[in-house]
C-alpha positions in Angstrom: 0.0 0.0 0.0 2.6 2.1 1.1 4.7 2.1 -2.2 2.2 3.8 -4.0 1.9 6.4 -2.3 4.2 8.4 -4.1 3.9 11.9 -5.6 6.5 14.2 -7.2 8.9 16.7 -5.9 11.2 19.4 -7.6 14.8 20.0 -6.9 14.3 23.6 -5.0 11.6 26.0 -2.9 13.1 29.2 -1.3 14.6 29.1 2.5 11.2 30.6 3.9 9.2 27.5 2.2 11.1 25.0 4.2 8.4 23.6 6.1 5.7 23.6 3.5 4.4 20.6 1.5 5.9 20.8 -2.2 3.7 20.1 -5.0 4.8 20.4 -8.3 2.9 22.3 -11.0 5.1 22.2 -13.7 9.0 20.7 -14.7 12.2 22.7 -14.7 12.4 26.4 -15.9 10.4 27.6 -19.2 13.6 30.5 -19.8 16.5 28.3 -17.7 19.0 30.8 -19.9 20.6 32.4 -16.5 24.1 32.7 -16.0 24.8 31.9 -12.7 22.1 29.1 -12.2 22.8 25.6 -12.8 19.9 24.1 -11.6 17.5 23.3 -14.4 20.1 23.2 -16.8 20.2 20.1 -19.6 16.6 19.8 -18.5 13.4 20.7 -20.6 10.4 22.8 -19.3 6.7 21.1 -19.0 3.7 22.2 -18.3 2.2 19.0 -15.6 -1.8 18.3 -16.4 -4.2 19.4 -14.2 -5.3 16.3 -13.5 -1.9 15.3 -12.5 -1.2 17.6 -10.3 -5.0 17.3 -8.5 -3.7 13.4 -8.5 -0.6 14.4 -6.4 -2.3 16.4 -4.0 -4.7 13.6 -3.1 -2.0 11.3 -2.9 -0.4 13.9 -0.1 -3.4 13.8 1.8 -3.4 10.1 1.6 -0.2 9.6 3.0 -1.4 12.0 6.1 -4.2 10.0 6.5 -1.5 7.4 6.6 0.7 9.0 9.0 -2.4 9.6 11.5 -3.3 5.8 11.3 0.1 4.7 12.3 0.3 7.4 15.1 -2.8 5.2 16.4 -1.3 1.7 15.6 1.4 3.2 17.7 -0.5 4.3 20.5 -0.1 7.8 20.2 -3.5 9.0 19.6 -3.2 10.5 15.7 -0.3 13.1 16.6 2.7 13.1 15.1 4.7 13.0 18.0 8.7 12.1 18.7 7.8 8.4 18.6 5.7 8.6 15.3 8.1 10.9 13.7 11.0 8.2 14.3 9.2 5.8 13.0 8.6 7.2 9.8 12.3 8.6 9.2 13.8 5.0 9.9 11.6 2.9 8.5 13.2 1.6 5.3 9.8 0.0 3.3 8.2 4.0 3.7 8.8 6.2 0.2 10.1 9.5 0.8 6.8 11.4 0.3 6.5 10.0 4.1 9.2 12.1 5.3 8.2 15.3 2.9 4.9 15.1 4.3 5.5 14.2 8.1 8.4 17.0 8.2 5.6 19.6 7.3 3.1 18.2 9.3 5.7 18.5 12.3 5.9 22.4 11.0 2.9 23.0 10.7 0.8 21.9 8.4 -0.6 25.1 6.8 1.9 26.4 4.1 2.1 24.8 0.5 4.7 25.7 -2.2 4.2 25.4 -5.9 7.0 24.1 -7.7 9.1 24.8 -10.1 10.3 27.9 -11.3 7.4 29.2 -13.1 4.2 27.8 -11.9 2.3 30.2 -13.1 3.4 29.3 -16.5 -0.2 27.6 -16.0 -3.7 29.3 -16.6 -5.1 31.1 -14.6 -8.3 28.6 -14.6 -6.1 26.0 -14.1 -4.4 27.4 -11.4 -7.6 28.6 -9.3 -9.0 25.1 -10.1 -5.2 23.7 -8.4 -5.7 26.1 -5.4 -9.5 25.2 -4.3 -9.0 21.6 -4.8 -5.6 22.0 -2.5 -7.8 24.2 -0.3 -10.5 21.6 -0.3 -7.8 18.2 0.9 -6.3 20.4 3.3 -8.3 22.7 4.8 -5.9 23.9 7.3 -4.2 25.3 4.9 -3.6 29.3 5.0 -0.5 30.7 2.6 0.3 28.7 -0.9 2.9 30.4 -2.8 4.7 29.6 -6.2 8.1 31.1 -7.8 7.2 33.3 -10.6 9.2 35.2 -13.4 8.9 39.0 -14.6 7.8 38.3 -18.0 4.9 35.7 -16.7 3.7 38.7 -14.2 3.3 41.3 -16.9 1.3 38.8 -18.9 -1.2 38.2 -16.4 -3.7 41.2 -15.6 -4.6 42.4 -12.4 -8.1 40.9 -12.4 -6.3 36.9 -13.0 -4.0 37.6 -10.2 -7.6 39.0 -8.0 -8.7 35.5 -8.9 -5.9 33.8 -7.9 -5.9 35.4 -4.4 -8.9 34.9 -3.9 -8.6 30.9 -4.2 -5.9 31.1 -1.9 -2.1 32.4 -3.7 -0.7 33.8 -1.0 2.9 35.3 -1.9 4.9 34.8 -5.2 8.7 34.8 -4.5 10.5 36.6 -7.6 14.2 36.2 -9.1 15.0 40.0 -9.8 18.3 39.7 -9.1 18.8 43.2 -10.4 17.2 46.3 -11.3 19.7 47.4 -13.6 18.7 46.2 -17.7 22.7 46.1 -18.5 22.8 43.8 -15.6 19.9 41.6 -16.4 21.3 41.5 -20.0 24.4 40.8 -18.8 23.6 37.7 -16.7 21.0 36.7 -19.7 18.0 37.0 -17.3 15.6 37.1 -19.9 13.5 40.2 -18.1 13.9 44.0 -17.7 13.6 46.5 -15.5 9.9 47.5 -16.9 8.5 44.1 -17.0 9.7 43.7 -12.9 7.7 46.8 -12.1 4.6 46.5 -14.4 4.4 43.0 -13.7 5.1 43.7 -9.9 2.5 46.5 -9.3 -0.3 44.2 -10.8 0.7 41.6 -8.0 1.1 44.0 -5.0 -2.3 45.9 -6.5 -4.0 42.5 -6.8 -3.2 42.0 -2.6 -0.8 39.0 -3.0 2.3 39.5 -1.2 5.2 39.8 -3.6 8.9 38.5 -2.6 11.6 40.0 -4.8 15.1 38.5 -4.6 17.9 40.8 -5.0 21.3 39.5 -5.6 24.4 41.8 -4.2 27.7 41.3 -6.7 25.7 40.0 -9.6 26.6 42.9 -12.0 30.2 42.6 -10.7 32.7 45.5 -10.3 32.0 47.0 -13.6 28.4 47.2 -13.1 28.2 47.3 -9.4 27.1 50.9 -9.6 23.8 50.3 -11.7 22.7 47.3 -10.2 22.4 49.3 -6.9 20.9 52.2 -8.7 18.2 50.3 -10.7 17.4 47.9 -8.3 16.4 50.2 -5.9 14.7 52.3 -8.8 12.5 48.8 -9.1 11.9 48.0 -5.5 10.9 52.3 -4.9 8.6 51.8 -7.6 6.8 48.1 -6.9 6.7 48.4 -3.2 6.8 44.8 -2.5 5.9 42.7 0.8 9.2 41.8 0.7 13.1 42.0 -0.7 15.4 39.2 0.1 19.2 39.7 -0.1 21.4 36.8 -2.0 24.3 37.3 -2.3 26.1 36.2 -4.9 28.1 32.8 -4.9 29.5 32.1 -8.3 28.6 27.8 -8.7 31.5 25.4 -10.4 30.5 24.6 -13.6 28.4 27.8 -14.5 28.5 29.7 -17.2 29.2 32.8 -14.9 32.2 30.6 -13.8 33.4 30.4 -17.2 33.4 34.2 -17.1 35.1 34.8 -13.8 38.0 32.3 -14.9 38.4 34.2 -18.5 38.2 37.4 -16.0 35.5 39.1 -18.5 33.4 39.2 -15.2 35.2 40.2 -12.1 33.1 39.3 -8.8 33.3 41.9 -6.1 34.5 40.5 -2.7 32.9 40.2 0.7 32.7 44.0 1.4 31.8 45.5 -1.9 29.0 43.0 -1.8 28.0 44.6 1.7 28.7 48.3 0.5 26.3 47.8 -2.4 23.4 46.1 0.3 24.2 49.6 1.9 23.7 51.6 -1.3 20.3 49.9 -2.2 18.9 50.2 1.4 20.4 53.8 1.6 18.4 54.4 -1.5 14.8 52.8 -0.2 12.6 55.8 -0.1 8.8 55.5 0.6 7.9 52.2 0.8 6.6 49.8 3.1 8.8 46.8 2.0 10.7 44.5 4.8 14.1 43.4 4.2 15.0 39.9 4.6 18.6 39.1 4.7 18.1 34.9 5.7 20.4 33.4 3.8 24.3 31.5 4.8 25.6 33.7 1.6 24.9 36.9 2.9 27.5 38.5 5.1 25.3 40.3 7.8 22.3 38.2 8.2 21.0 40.9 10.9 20.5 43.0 8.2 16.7 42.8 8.6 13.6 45.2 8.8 10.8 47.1 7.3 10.9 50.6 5.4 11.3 53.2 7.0 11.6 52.8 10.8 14.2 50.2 10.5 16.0 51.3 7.8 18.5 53.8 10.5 18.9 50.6 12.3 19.8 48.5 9.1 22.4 51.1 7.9 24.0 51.1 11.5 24.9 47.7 11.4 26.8 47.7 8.2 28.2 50.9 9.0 29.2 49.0 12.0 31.0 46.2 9.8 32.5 48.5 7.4 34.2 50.9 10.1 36.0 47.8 11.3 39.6 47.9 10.6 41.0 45.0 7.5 41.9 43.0 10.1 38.9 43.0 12.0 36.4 42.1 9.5 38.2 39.3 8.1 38.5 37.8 11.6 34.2 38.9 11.2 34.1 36.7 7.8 35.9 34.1 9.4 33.5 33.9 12.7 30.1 33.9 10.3 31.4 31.8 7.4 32.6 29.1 10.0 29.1 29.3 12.2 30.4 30.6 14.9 28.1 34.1 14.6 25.1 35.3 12.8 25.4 38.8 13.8 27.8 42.0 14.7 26.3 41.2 18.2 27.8 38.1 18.6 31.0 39.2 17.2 31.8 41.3 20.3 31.8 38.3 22.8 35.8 38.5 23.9 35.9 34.6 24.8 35.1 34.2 21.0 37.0 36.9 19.4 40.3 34.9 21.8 39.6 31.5 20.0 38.8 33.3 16.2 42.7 34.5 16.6 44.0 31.2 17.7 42.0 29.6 14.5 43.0 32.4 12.0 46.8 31.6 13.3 46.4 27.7 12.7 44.7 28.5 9.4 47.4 30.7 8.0 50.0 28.4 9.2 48.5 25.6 7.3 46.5 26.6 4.5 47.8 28.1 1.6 45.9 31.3 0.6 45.4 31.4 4.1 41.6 33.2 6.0 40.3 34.2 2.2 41.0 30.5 0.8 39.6 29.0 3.9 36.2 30.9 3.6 35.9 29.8 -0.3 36.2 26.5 0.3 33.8 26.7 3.5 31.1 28.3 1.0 31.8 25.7 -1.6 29.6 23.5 1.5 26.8 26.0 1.5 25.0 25.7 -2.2 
């Protein structure tokens, strides 16, 4: 019984959709043309049937109903406790969608995530008809959100993405990257600057919370200038829910590696990234959006708040960061790239700064390239 109760899953979902059940609404990336992104790549977009997807979402519910019935052959009453939850992750005979669907059952049980890249690549009738019958399995539910590209907003009206809202899209997370056209050319994103804010301002108009994700270093020192000039041009204009900060990480094997190693794209470092984080908040100007900095990549991870009575605060602590001396934020990178910090306020603890120097010592006595060499291959770990 157990063996068929399988249902399909996509390779990603954004940090904040960690504990929400994926279901996948269609294959891959329709554009998948991005330099730095090797995720989709040598694969070919599809649109999933309706009927497919529905068939998926029933079989999710089934294997909750499933998890509930062994909770009572176990004695525990239909909760997913410890001793449920065990059970599950080490029996052997269980397919995975048993862990996928007991992991957000433990978090929760009321966010769904639409895979992949471009789910709403769909109809719109197709998609409201996917959102009541998810709504209908799982009434619990209360925020389903889906990835979404530029191009795919600004071909939607404002009345499709009413109707989507109202049968239950909650947020749509955004690759912007960058506000800057040179920039999105550059990294052959396949959008503009225009399409981001008309396509934008008929999703924040419509009422669904929009997520943009900016990317610090992406237009590299050349460019560094623009991308923090047009993307806060974008974000002033859209006024989005939210902006996310990541920062770029340049993957092996990308066609923005290719670039960095033929140097016709030169990546800035650790603190240019940080100044140009300080140049887009720095140029936020009446707007409601929060910042969201929850990512290993990014540098200052307390970077986080919402326009404009944080936005003093925000500034502060990179101000803070970049006033250190050379020595002193390298010791910082080594402290957050290793784990041992996630903010300027843990930086300052004097029992941690004394083991940080004897580490930094040990590291430049026995690693070529010493502390910079060290954190690159620390972050090779994190994507």
């Amino acid at each position: 019984m157990e063996q068929a109760l399988s249902f399909e899953q996509g390779p990603i979902r954004p940090p904040s959709e960690a504990g929400s059940l994926l279901i996948r609404a269609t294959r891959n990336c329709p554009w998948n043309k991005c330099l730095f992104c090797n995720t989709y790549k040598g694969k070919t977009f599809s649109r999933r049937s309706l009927d497919e997807i529905k068939a998926d979402v029933d079989t999710a519910k089934a294997v909750a109903d499933r998890i509930a019935e062994i909770s009572w052959q176990l004695g525990e009453g239909g909760a997913l406790s410890h001793k449920v939850f065990s059970h599950i992750l080490s029996d052997a005979a269980l397919p995975d969608s048993f862990q996928s669907v007991a992991h957000w059952l433990a978090s929760g049980g009321r966010t769904v995530f639409l895979q992949d890249a471009n789910s709403l690549m769909l109809s719109t009738d197709s998609l409201v008809s996917l959102l009541d019958h998810i709504r209908e399995r799982f009434p619990q539910v209360e925020r389903i959100t889906s990835y979404a590209r530029a191009g795919t907003l600004k071909g939607k009206t404002v009345d499709q993405f009413v109707r989507l809202k109202q049968a239950g899209l909650s947020r749509l997370h955004v690759g912007m990257e960058s506000g800057s056209d040179r920039v999105l050319k550059l990294i052959q994103k396949g959008s503009t600057a225009q399409q981001l804010i008309e396509g934008g301002k008929r999703v924040v108009e419509a009422g669904i919370s929009l997520c943009l994700y900016v990317m610090p270093g992406i237009g590299g020192l050349e460019l560094s200038a623009e991308h923090v000039s047009g993307t806060a041009m974008v974000v002033n204009a859209v006024n989005p829910g939210f902006m996310r900060f990541r920062s770029l990480y340049i993957r092996r094997g990308s066609p923005l590696a290719r670039m960095a190693e033929e140097g016709t794209f030169v990546p800035p470092d650790e603190d240019a990234m940080v100044s140009e984080i300080r140049g887009i908040i720095e140029r936020l100007d009446g707007i409601t959006t929060t910042i969201v900095s929850d990512h290993i990549l990014n540098l200052l991870e307390d970077v986080e708040g919402t326009l404009p009575q944080d936005k003093q605060q925000m500034l502060g602590i990179i101000d803070e960061y970049l006033g250190m001396p050379d020595d002193e934020r390298e010791l910082f990178q080594l402290a957050r790239r290793g784990g041992a910090v996630r903010s300027m306020n843990g930086f300052r603890d004097p029992r941690l700064r004394q083991r940080l120097l004897e580490a930094k010592r040990e590291i430049e006595g026995d690693l070529p390239g010493g502390i910079p060499a060290y954190i690159q291959a620390i972050k090779k770990r994190f994507v």
